[in-house]
N, C-alpha and C positions, 0 to 999 in steps of 0.2 A: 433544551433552551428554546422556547417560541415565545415570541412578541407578535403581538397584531398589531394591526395600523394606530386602535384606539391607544395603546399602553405606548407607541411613539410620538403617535400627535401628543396625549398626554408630558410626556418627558421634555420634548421641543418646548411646549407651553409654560412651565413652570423653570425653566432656564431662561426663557426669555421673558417672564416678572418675575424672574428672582425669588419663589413664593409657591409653595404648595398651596396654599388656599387663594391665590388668585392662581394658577392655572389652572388648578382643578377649576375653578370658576368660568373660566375662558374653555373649558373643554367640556362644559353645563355639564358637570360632574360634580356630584356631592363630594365633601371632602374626606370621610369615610370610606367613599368607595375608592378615590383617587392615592390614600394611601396604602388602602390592601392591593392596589396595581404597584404601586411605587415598590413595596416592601415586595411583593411575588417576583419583579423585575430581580432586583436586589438577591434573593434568594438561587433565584434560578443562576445567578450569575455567579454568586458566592462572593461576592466583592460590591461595597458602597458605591452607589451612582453621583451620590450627593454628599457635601459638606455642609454643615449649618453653622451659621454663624450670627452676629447681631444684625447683621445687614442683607440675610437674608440666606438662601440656598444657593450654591455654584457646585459646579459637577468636578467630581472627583477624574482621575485620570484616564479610568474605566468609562464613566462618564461623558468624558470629550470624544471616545471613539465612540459608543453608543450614538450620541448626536450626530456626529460626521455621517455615520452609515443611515443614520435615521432620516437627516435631511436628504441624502441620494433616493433613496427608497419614496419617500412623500413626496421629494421632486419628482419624480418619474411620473409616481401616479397622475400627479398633478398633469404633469406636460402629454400626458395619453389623455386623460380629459380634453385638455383644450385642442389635442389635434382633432379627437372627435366629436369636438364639439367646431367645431370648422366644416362638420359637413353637416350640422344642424342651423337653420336659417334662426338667424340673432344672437348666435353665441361666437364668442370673438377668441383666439389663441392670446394670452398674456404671454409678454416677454418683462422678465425683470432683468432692468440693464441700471448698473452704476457706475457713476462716473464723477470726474473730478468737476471745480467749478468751470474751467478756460473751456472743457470740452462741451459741458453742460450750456454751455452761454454763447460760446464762441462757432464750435463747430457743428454742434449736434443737433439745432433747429432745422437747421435745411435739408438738410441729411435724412433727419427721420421723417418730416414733413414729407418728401420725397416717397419714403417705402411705407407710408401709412396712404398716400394717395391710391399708391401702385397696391397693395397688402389691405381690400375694407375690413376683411374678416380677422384682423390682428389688430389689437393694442398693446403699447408698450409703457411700462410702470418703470418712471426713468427718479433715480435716489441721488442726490448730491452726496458723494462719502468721500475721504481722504482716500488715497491709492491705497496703503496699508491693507484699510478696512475692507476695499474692495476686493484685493487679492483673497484676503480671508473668507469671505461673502463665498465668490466663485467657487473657491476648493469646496467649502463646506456643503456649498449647494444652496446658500440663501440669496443668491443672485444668478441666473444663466451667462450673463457676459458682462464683462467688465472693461472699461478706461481706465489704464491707470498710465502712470509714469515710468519712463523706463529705466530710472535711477532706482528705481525699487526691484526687492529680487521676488520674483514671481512664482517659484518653486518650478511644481512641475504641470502651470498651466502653460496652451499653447497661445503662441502670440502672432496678431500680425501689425503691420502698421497701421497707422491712424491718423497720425495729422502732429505737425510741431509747434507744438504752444512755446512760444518767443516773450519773456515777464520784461517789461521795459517800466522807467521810472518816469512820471507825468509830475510837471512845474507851473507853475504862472510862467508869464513871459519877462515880467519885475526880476522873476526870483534867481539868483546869480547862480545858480544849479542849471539852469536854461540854458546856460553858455558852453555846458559841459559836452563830449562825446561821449563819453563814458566815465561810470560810477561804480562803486562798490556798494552793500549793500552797509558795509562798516563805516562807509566814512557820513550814512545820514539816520545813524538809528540814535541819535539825538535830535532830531529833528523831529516833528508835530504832523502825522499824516492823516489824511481821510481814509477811509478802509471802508467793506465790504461788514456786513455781520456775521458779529464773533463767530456762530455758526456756521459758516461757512466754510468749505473743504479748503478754499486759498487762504485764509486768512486763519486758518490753522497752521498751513505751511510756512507762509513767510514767518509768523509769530515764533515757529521753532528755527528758523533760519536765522532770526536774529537775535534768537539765546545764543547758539552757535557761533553768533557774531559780536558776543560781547553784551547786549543789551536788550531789553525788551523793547519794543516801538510801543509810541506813545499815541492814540488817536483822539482825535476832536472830535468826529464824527464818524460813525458809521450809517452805510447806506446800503442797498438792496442791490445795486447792479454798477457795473464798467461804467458806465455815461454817468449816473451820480459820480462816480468819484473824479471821473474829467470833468465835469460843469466845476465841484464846490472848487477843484482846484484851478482851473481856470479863473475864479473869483479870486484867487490868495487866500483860500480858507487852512493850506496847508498842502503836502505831498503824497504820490500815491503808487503806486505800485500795481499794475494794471496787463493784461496778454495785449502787446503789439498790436494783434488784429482789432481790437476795442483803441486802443491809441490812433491807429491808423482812421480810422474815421473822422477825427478828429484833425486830420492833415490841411492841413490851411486856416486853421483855424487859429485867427491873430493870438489870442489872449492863452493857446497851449503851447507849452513844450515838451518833446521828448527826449527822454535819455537814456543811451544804453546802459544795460546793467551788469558789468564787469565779470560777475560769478559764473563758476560753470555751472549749476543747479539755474540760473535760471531761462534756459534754455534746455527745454527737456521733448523728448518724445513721447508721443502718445499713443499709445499699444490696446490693442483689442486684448481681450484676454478670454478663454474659455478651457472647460476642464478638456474638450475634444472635439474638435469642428465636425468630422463625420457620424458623430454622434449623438449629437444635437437635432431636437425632432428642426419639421420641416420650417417652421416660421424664423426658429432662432438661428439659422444655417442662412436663411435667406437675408435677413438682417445683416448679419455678420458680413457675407458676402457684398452686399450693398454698402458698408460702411466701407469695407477691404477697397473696391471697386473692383474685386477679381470674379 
């Protein structure tokens, strides 16, 4: 049984466009040639890598471990390049890190600004993903470190802390919700909120939180960041659901109000996550530790 790098990249490629003729494409690989690798793969293994169906090709069971061990082996490669390319002048070590939105927005500008100041010879390729996805990422190896949430079960990455994203509810000062301490997340998913786009890691969340709660929320508007959805709500355009730390800026600010938000989920922790700290080359160790502050 031998596979080269080319019949792995190959494989990665064509699970991630669903498509032997786009990733043989993507691997400037005729598609003749990309199928006699596909089927030698297949062969040598004795077992299908692949299913086909109308909507395209996904990997069979055999398949997903192929991948798992394929992305580890091309990560590796990968992260020995960019260590030496760290002693080459103009080549930068990449860190792929993903993270939810509160971390992405809330905590993770100053932080990384910080070790990109201190680190010239590293840049970091930073993905907004649902925790879920991220934990996935990390095992499989399509992310070196991950933010997620620590309601989520993580397997057997290692974790450290990170920071507490605090979800609190934002009102006009009219609006009789303003008066409140505290809210549940049931008692306003009739009500008309501003949000964040649909694509976005939070606004995936709350949206399954409020199936969970009985209803789907309904918005008026979607916008691009935390201060959009405190201005339009500040206006009476509607309510919003927003990390505390983006609220709190907003403190003295006559026409907001805020309110806590009842549920345990919406107060969650936020976890570093990696498949193993001491084994992680030296940029992604440094980071991590810089996030840690250990």
């Amino acid at each position: 049984m031998r596979f080269d790098l080319i019949d792995l990249r190959l494989f990665l490629h064509i699970l991630d466009t669903g498509s032997i003729t786009h990733g043989a494409a993507r691997a400037n690989m005729s598609l003749p040639s990309a199928s006699a690798r596909l089927r030698g793969m297949e062969e040598a293994l004795g077992m299908p890598l692949l299913e086909r169906g109308r909507r395209g090709v996904e990997s069979t069971p055999t398949g997903d471990t192929l991948a798992h061990h394929a992305r580890l082996v091309l990560g590796q490669i990968d992260r020995m390049q960019d260590e030496l390319g760290e002693l080459q002048q103009g080549r930068k070590a990449c860190i792929r890190l993903w993270t939810n939105t509160a971390a992405l927005t809330e905590f993770l500008p100053t932080a990384i600004g910080a070790f990109l100041r201190d680190h010239p010879n590293v840049q970091v390729d930073l993905k907004e993903r649902q925790s879920s996805e991220t934990v996935k990422a990390v095992l499989t190896g399509a992310a070196d470190i991950g933010i997620v949430s620590d309601a989520l079960d993580h397997g057997a990455l290692q974790t450290l802390p990170f920071a507490i994203d605090k979800l609190v509810l934002v009102t006009s000062r009219d609006d009789a919700l303003g008066a409140r301490r505290r809210v549940a997340l049931a008692e306003v998913t009739q009500r008309e909120f501003i949000g964040l786009a649909a694509d976005s890691a939070l606004q995936t969340y709350l949206g399954e939180r409020a199936l969970l709660a009985g209803q789907p929320l309904s918005f008026r508007a979607n916008v691009r960041s935390f201060d959009g959805i405190c201005r339009m709500v500040e206006q009476g355009a509607g309510i919003g659901i927003v990390p505390a730390t983006a609220a709190k800026r907003y403190r003295g600010t006559p026409g907001l109000r805020t309110v806590e938000l009842s549920d345990p989920w919406a107060t969650r922790r936020l976890l570093i996550c990696m498949r193993e700290l001491n084994a992680l080359p030296r940029a992604e160790k440094a980071l991590v530790r810089h996030l840690a502050a250990i």
